[in-house]
C-alpha positions in Angstrom: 108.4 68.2 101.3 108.6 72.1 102.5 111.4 74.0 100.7 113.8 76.7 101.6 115.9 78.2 99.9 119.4 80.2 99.6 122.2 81.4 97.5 125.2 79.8 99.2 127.0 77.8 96.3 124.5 78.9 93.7 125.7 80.8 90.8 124.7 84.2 91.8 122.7 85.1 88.2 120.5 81.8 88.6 119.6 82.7 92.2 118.6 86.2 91.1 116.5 84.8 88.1 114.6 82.6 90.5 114.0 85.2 93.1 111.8 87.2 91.4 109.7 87.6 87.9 112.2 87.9 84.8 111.8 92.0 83.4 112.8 90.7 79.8 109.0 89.4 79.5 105.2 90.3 79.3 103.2 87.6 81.2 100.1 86.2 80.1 97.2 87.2 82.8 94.8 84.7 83.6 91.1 84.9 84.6 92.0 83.3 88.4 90.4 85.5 91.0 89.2 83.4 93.4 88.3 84.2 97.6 90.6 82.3 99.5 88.6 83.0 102.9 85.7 85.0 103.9 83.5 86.5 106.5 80.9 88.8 107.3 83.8 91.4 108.0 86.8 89.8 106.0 87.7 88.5 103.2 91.1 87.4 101.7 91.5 86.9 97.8 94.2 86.5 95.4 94.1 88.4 92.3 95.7 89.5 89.0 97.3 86.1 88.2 100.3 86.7 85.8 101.9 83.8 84.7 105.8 83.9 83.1 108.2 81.5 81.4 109.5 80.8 85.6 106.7 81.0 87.4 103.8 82.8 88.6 102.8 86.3 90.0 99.9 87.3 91.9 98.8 89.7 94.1 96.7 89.1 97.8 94.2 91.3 98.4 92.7 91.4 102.2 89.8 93.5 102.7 88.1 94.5 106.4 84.5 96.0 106.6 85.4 100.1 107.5 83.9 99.5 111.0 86.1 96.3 111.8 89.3 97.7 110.8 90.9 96.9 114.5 91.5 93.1 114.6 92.8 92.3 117.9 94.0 95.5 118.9 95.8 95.6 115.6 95.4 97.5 112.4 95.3 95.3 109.0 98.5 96.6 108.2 100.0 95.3 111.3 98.6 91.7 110.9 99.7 91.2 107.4 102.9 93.1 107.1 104.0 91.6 110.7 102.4 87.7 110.4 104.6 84.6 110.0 107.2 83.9 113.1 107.1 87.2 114.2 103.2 86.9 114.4 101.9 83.9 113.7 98.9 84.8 112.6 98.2 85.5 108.9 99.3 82.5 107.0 99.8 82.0 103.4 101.1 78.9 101.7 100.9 76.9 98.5 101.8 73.0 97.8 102.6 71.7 94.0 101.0 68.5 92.3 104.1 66.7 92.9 104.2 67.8 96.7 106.5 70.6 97.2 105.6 73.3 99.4 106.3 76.7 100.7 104.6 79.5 102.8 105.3 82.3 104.7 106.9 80.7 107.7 110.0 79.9 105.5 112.6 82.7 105.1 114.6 83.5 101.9 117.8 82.2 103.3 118.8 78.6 104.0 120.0 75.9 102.0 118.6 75.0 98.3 119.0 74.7 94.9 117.5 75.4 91.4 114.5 72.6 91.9 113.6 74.0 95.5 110.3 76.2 95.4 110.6 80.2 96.0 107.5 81.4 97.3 108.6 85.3 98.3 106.5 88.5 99.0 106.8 91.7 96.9 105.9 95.4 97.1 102.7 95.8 98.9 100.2 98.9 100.4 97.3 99.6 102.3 95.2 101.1 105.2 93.5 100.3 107.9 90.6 98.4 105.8 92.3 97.2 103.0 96.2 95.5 101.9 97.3 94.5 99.1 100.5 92.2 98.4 102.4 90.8 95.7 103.6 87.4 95.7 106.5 85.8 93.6 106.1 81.0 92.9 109.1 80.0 91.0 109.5 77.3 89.4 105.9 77.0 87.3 103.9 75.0 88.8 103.9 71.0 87.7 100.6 70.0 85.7 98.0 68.9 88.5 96.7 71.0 91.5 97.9 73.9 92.4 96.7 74.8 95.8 96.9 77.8 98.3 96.3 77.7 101.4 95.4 80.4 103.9 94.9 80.8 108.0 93.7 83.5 109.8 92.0 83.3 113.6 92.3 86.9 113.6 90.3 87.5 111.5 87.9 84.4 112.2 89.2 82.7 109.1 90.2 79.2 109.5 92.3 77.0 108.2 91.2 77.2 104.3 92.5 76.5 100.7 91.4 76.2 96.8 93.1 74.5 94.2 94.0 76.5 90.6 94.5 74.4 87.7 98.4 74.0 87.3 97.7 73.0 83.5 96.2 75.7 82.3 98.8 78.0 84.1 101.6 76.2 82.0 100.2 76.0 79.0 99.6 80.0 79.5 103.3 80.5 79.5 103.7 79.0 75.9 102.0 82.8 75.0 104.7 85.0 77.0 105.9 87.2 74.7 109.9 87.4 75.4 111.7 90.7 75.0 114.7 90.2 74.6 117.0 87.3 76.1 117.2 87.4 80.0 120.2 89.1 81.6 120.8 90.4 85.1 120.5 94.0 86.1 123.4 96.1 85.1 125.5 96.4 88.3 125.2 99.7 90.2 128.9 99.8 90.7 130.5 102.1 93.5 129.0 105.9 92.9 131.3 109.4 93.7 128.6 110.6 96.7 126.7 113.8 95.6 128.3 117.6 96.0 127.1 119.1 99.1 124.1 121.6 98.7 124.9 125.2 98.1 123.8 126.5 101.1 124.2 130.1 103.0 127.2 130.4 105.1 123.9 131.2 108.2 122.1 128.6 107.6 121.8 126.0 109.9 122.4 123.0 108.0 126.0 125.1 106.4 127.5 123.5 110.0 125.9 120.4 110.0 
């Protein structure tokens, strides 16, 4: 069963809370760096595993040898940053014990509710040779197999996947230490726009 997922009839705070890991809390880090895929030029592996009272965090790390760093007329940034629909290249996905999945094909807007699976990218950076992405699972995972699945032609990695132990990951979040009780972020509320610049009556930008 793939998920989507949406706001439309959702209460707005619940939405937010699922959308991305809670601020109020430290996670617990767990020792899961595994290779998803590799060659003798590539190699995709996820790292820093953080696990909170929602769900997980962890961050994909895709590395090119220096002298490989054009993959099909593309830089690395272009085939990770630009994959999915719009290049249907650089897959990521992930499927639950109980079935559920999600990958990068599937958009952040569409119908859903609080039991659909939210499988969203973060901040990111890179080069040429080397990316690095964050990615957000909510809910946590069910205990069972938690596998990831990756696909990459373009880099000559095929269809491949590993399975993390979705057990362990929720018994780590009976050891996330709580702040303080989970609230949205303050509102940013309508702002006066800044005073112009004091600028000299020449300058260029005075007429602007």
């Amino acid at each position: 069963m793939w998920s989507a997922y949406g706001h439309d009839g959702e209460d707005p705070e619940e939405f937010h809370r699922r959308m991305s890991a809670p601020e109020n809390e430290v996670p617990v880090a767990l020792p899961q760096n595994v290779v998803l895929g590799r060659t003798d030029d590539a190699v995709i592996a996820l790292q820093r595993l953080s696990v909170y009272t929602t769900g997980i965090a962890f961050d994909l790390v895709v590395r090119l040898r220096p002298d490989a760093a054009q993959v099909g007329g593309r830089d690395l940034n272009e085939l990770i940053w630009h994959g999915g629909r719009r290049g249907g290249q650089f897959l990521l996905g992930v499927e639950l014990a109980d079935g559920r999945r999600a990958s990068n094909l599937i958009g952040p807007h569409g119908p859903g509710d609080g039991e659909d699976v939210v499988f969203v990218s973060g901040g990111g950076s890179g080069g040429q040779a080397s990316v690095e992405q964050s990615w957000w699972l909510h809910p946590l995972p069910p205990t069972g197999p938690l596998r990831i699945v990756v696909r990459c032609p373009d880099l000559g990695i095929s269809e491949r996947s590993v399975v993390l132990d979705g057990a362990a990951i929720r018994a780590a979040a009976d050891d996330v230490d709580v702040l303080w009780p989970w609230a949205p972020p303050p509102e940013m509320g309508d702002r006066e726009p800044p005073a112009p610049p004091d600028l000299p009556a020449d300058s260029w930008f005075a007429g602007a």
